[in-house]
C-alpha positions in Angstrom: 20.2 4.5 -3.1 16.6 3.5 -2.5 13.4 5.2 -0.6 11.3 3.4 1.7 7.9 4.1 3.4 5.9 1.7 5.4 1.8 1.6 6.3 1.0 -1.1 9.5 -2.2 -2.0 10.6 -4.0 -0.7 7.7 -7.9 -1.8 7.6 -7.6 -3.4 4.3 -7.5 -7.0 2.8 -3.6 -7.9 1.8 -5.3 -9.6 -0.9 -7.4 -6.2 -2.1 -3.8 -4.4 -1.9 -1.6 -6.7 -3.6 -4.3 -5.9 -7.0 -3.4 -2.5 -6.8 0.1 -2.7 -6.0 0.6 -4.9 -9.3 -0.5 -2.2 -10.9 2.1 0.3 -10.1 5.2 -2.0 -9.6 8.1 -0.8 -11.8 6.5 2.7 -12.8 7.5 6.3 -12.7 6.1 8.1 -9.9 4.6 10.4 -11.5 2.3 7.4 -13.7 2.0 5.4 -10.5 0.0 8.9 -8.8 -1.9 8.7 -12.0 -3.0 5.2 -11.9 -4.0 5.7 -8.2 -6.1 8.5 -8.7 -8.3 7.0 -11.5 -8.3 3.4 -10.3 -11.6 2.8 -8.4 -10.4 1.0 -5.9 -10.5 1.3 -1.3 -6.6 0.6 -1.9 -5.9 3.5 -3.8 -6.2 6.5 -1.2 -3.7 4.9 1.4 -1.3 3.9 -0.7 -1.4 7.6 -2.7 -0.6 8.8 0.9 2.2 6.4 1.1 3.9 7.1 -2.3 3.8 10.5 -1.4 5.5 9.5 2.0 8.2 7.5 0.2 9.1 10.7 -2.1 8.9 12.9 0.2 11.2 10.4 2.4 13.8 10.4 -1.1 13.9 14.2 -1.3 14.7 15.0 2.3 16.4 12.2 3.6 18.6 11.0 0.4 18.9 14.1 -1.4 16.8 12.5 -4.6 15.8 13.9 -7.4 11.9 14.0 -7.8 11.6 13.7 -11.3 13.6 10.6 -12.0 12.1 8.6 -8.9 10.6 4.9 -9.4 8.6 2.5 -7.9 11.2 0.0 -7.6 9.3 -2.7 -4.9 6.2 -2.7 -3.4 4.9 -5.4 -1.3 2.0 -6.4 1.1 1.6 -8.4 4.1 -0.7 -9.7 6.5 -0.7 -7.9 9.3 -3.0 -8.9 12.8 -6.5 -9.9 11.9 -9.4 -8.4 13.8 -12.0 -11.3 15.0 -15.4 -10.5 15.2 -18.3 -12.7 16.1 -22.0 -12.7 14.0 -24.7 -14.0 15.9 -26.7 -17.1 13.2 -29.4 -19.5 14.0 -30.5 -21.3 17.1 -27.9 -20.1 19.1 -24.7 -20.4 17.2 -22.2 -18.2 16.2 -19.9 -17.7 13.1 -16.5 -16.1 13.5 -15.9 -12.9 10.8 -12.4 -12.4 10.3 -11.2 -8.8 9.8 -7.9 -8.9 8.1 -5.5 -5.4 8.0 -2.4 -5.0 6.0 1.4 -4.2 6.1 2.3 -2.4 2.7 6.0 -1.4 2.4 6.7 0.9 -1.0 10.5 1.3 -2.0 11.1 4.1 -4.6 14.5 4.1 -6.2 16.9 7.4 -8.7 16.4 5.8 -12.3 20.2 5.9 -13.6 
């Protein structure tokens, strides 16, 4: 029986998310929480919010115990990139490409 909670359109580089996501693949919960709140990184606040979103989504809607929940996958995808224009020299323009994110975290019942 697995968990899942999803994040779309979230104003982040996939690239910048996958680093922190690496971090807390295959861990308890409760270490993953840990890890976000003392890594230093913009990645860390959503995804807190999301892990808490995928328990929360294991206790009420599967009936799983908190205590022996893991993060079983967690993966990140590019989701629809914002393009901006920056004005440059003699007339000319340079394209800045905003890129969000699509992060799906899975939490699974160790055995």
């Amino acid at each position: 029986m697995e968990a899942r909670a999803e994040l779309r359109q979230v104003r982040i580089s996939p690239r910048k998310v996958g680093i922190v996501l690496d971090l807390i693949r295959n861990k308890p919960v409760e270490m993953a929480m840990a890890i976000l709140n003392n890594t230093p990184k913009a990645a860390c606040e959503p995804l807190a919010k999301l892990l808490k979103s995928a328990v929360a989504n294991a206790e009420n809607n599967h009936n799983m115990d908190a205590s022996r929940l893991y993060v079983s996958e967690c993966f990140v995808g590019a989701g629809v990139t914002l393009k901006r224009i920056r004005a440059k020299d003699h007339g000319r323009a340079h394209r800045i490409l905003k890129r969000t994110s699509n992060i799906v975290l899975v939490v699974k019942e160790a055995e």
